[in-house]
Each structure stands twice: as C-alpha cells, then as structure tokens.
C-alpha positions in Angstrom: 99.2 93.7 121.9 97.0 90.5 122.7 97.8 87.5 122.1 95.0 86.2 119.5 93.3 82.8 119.4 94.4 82.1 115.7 96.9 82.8 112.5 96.8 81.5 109.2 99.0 79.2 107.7 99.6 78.9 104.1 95.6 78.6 103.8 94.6 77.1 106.6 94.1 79.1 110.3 95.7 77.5 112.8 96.0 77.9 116.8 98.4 80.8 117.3 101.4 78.5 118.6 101.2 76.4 116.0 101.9 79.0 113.1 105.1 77.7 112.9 107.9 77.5 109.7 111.1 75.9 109.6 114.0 77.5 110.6 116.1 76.0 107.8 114.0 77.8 105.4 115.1 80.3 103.0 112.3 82.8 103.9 113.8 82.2 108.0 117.9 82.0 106.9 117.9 84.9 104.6 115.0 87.1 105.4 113.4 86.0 101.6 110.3 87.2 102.3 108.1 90.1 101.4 105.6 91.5 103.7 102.2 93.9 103.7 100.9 95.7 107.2 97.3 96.4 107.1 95.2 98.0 109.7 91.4 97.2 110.9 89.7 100.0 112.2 86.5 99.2 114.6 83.3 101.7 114.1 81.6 101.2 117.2 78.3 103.2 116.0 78.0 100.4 113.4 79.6 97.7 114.6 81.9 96.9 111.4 85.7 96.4 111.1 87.2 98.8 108.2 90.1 97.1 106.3 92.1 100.6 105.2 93.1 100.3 101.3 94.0 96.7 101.2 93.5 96.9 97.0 96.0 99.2 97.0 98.2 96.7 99.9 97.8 93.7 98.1 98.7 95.2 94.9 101.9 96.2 96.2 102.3 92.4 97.7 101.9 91.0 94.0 104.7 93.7 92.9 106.9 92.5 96.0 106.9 89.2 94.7 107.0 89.5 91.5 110.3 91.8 92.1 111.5 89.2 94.0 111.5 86.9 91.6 109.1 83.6 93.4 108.0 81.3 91.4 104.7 81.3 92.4 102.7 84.8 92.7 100.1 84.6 95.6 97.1 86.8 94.4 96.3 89.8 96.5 92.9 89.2 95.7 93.3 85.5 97.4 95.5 87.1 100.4 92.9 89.6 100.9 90.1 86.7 100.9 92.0 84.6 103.7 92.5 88.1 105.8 89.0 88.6 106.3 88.4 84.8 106.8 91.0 85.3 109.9 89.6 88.7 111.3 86.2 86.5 111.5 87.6 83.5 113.2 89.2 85.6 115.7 86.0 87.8 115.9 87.9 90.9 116.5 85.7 93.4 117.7 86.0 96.5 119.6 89.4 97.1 118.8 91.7 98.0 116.1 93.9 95.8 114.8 97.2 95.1 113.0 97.8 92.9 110.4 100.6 91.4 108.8 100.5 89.2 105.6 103.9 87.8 104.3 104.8 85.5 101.2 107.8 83.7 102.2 110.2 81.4 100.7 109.3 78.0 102.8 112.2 75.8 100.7 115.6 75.3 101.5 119.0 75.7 99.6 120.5 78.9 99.2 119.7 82.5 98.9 119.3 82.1 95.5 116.0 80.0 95.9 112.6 80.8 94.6 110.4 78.5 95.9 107.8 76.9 96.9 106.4 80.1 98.4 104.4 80.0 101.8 102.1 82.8 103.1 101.4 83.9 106.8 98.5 85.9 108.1 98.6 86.9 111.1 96.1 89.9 113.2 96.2 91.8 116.5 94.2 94.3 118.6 96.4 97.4 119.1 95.1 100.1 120.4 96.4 103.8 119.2 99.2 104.5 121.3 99.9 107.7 122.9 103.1 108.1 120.7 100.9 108.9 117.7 98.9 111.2 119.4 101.1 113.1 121.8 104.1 113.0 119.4 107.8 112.4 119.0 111.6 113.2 119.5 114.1 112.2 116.1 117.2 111.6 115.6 118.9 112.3 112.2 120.4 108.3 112.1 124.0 108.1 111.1 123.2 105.0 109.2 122.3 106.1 105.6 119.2 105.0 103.4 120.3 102.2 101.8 120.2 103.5 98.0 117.9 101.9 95.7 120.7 100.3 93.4 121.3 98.2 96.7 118.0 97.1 98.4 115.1 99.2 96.9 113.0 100.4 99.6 110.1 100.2 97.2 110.0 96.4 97.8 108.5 95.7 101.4 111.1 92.9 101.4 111.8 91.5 105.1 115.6 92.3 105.0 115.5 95.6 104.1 114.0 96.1 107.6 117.7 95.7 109.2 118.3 99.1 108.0 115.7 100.7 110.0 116.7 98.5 112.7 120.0 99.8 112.7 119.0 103.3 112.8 116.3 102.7 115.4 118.4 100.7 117.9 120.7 103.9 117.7 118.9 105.9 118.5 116.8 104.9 121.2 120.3 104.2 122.9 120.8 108.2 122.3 117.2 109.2 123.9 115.4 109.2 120.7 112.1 107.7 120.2 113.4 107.2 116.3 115.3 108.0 113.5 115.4 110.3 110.1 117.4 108.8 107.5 119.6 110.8 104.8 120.0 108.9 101.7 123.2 108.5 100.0 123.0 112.2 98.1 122.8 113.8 101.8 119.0 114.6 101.2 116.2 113.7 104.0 114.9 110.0 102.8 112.2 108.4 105.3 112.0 107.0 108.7 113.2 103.1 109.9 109.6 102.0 108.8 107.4 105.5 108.2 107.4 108.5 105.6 108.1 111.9 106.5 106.8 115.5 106.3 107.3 118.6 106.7 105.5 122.2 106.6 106.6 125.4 106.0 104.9 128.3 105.9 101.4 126.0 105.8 103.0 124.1 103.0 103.2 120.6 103.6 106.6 119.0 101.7 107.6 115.6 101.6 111.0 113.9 100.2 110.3 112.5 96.8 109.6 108.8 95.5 113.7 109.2 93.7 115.0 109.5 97.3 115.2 105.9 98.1 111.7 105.9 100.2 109.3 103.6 100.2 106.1 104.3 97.9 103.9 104.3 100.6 100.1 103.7 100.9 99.1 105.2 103.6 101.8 109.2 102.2 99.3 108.6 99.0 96.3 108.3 100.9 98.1 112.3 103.2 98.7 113.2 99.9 95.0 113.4 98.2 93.3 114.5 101.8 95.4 117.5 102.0 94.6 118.2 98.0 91.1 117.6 98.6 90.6 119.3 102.2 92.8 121.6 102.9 92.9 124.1 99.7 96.7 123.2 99.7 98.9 121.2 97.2 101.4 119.3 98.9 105.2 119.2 97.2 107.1 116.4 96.3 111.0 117.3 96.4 114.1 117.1 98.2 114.5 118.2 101.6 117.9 118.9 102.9 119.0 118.2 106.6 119.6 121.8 107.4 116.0 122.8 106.0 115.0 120.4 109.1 115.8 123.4 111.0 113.3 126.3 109.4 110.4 123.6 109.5 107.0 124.7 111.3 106.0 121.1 112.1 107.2 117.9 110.5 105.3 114.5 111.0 105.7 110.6 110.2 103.3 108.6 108.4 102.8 104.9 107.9 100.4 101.8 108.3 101.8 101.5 111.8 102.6 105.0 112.3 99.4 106.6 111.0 99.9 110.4 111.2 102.3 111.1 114.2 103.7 114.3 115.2 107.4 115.2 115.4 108.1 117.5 118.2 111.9 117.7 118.3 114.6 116.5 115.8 118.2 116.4 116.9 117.0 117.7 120.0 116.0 121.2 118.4 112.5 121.9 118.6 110.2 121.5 115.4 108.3 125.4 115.8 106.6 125.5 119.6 108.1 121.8 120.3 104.1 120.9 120.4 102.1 119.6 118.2 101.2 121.3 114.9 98.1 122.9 114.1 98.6 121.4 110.6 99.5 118.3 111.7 96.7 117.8 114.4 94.1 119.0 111.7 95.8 116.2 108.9 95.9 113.6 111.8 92.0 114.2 113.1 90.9 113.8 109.3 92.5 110.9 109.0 91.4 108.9 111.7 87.9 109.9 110.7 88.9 108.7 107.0 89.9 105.1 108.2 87.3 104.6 111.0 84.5 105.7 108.7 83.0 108.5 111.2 84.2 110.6 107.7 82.5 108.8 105.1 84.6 110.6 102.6 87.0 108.3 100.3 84.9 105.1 100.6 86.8 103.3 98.1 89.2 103.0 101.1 87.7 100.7 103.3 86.9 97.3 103.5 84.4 96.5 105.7 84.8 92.9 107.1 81.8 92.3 109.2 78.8 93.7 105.8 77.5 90.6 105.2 76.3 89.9 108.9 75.2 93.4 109.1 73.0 93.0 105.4 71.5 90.2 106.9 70.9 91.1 110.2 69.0 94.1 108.5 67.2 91.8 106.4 
C-alpha cells in the first residue's frame, strides 16, 4: 500500500507522520482499543468512491465501545462524517482503498481505564491482490478460538487480534498462507481475521454466530446475495474438522478478505484444488455489489464523491 498524504486525528487530519499517540497510553500498553475496517471501492465509469455498508460498520463501532465500557461513545454517524472528510483530503481516486477507524483509550493508568477516548482514521489505496483472486492454502491452527466467555470475538477489540496473530504466524512458518481455527468444542470457528465457508453438494454452510466468530458485515452481506441470487439458502451450523474433508469448495470472507477461495486445507485439496465454480460465481457478484457495476443492494454503498458529481451535472 501507499503511503497517503494525510490521517485523522481525533478530529482533526493531520500529515501522515504526525498521526501520532503516546506510547504510555492505555489504548498503546494494553491494546484498549476497538477498531472498524472499511473498504472504498473506485467506479471508474462514474468516477465515485463507494464506501461498502459503513451504517452497518459504524453501528458495530458504537457496540464495541459501548461493550467496552468508555466513557465517552464516539457516534458512528460522526466517525462516518470524518471518514469521508479524509477520503476527500486525500483525493483518492482510481483506487480502492482500506480504511481503518479506531476509538482508543488515549489516558494513562491501568488497564482498568476508560477514558478520555481518542479516535484515528486512517485510508489507503490497495489494490485487489492476487490472493483473493487466485486463492489459498490453510492450515487447521493449533491455537484454539478464544471462547467467547474469554475475549468475545463479537467485539472488534484490538487485542483480540493476538489470537489470529498467533495462528497466522504458525502457520506461514508451516507453508500456509493462513489458518482455520477450532473453537473450544472442537467445531470449525473462523479464520485469524475472516469468516469461513463451505459447500457441499451446492450448499453453501457456514459455522454459526454461537461458535465464537465474529458477527461479520461483510458473511451478512454473502449471506443475503446467495438468498437472493442464487435460488439457494445458505446454513448456519456447526462444521466439524473432519467434514473439512467431504467439502466441494470452502472460501474466506471479510472486509479485507472479500470473497477468497480456499484451495487446499491441511494440504488436502478442497474438490479439484482450483477454484470453485460456486465460489467464483459468489466472488464475481460481489465485486459487482461493492463497486456498483451491479446496482443491486444500493443501501450498501456510500458514495463519497455525489455531491461534486450533482453539481458538476448541475
């Protein structure tokens, strides 16, 4: 990615090496912080930047904190506000992007602090990378899913990420691109950072909010599409490890992740070992979705860049 001209800084956008908090700052010390990634998607035909389901991101930013127990709450409707104000100032165009908006604990003490509460906003090009579209190899992690009487992975809380660190660290040193978690019942969970599918027998199945997974934006947004385009209906259950095995095609979705294909787990092909026709099908509808070439679903998208294209028009 590219380094950008500016971030934001609790409200104000700064030059990007200036975006700086202290280090002896809960939010820095303790990982109390709570985090959203958004994409942009560029429509070259009409030049306009599509924000994908930020209501639905910033709603689950309010919940974050409010889980978390700050003592200020940071409107999503605010956060949203500033994002486009920094897309603009960096005039990203032609590109998609990445965006990541945290809420942070900026005072000192312990970890039990709450406040005050700082917010960060910062936005990248990144193009689709050829993981996503060529697909990957998995490795069933040894590190478990931390359960949700722990860490709940419902909160996008900063330090929950270690887990998937763990997980992924391992098993890139094995010759994995990533990791599958199990949760602590032994069922399939999630990815480090990334829902997961499955289909069998052109039924797509996917591990269940109950098994310690993240409730994830961008597996509701799979969810409807296949309802609503492929005459299917999806299930919601638990996968065990060995079912793994008997899959047709499996594939990981996420802000970052979009739709990207699973070729191999545990070094046993998923079906052919190629990409699924399933999956490909999902993951072209998709990218239509979010970019806009599919106007279907326009509730989804945020399009940064209407006002200079109403009056440009006018």
């Amino acid at each position: 990615m590219t380094t950008p001209k500016f971030a934001l800084l609790n409200g104000e956008i700064v030059e990007w090496d200036k975006a700086q908090v202290h280090v002896a700052s809960a939010g820095f010390k303790f990982g109390t912080a709570v985090f959203e990634g958004l994409r942009g998607y560029w429509n070259q035909s009409n030049g306009e930047m599509y924000l994908f389901r930020m209501e639905e991101h910033m709603r689950r930013l309010e919940f974050s904190q409010r889980f978390m127990r700050f003592n200020e709450l940071l409107t999503g409707e605010s956060i949203a506000q500033q994002t486009v104000e920094l897309i603009k100032a960096n005039n990203f165009r032609g590109e998609n992007l990445h965006i990541m908006t945290t809420v942070f604990v900026s005072g000192m003490g312990g970890p039990g602090v709450c406040g005050p509460i700082g917010l960060s906003i910062t936005a990248q090009e990144r193009p689709r990378s050829e993981r996503v579209l060529g697909g990957v190899t998995a490795q069933v992690s040894s590190w478990m899913r931390v359960p949700d009487q722990a860490m709940p992975m419902r909160v996008k809380c900063n330090a929950n990420y270690n887990n998937g660190r763990l997980a992924t660290v391992q098993a890139e040193a094995d010759g994995y691109d990533t990791a599958i978690f199990l949760n602590s019942r032994g069922k399939v969970s999630e990815g480090p950072g990334m829902c997961f599918f499955i289909v069998r027998d052109g039924i797509p199945i996917t591990p269940s909010i109950s098994n310690d997974i993240l409730e994830s934006v961008t597996r509701d947004a799979i969810l409807h599409l296949i309802r609503d385009h492929f005459n299917v209906e999806p299930v919601e259950r638990d996968i065990d490890r060995s079912e793994l095995s008997l899959a047709d095609e499996a594939f990981f979705c996420g802000t970052a992740w979009e739709v990207t294909p699973i070729l191999s787990i545990d070094r046993s092909n998923i079906g052919t070992g190629l990409v699924g026709n399933m999956t490909k099908s999902i993951q072209e509808k998709f990218f239509s979705i979010c970019d806009g070439t599919d106007e279907c679903y326009p509730e989804w998208r945020y399009a940064v860049y209407s006002d200079e294209t109403r009056k440009a028009a006018e």
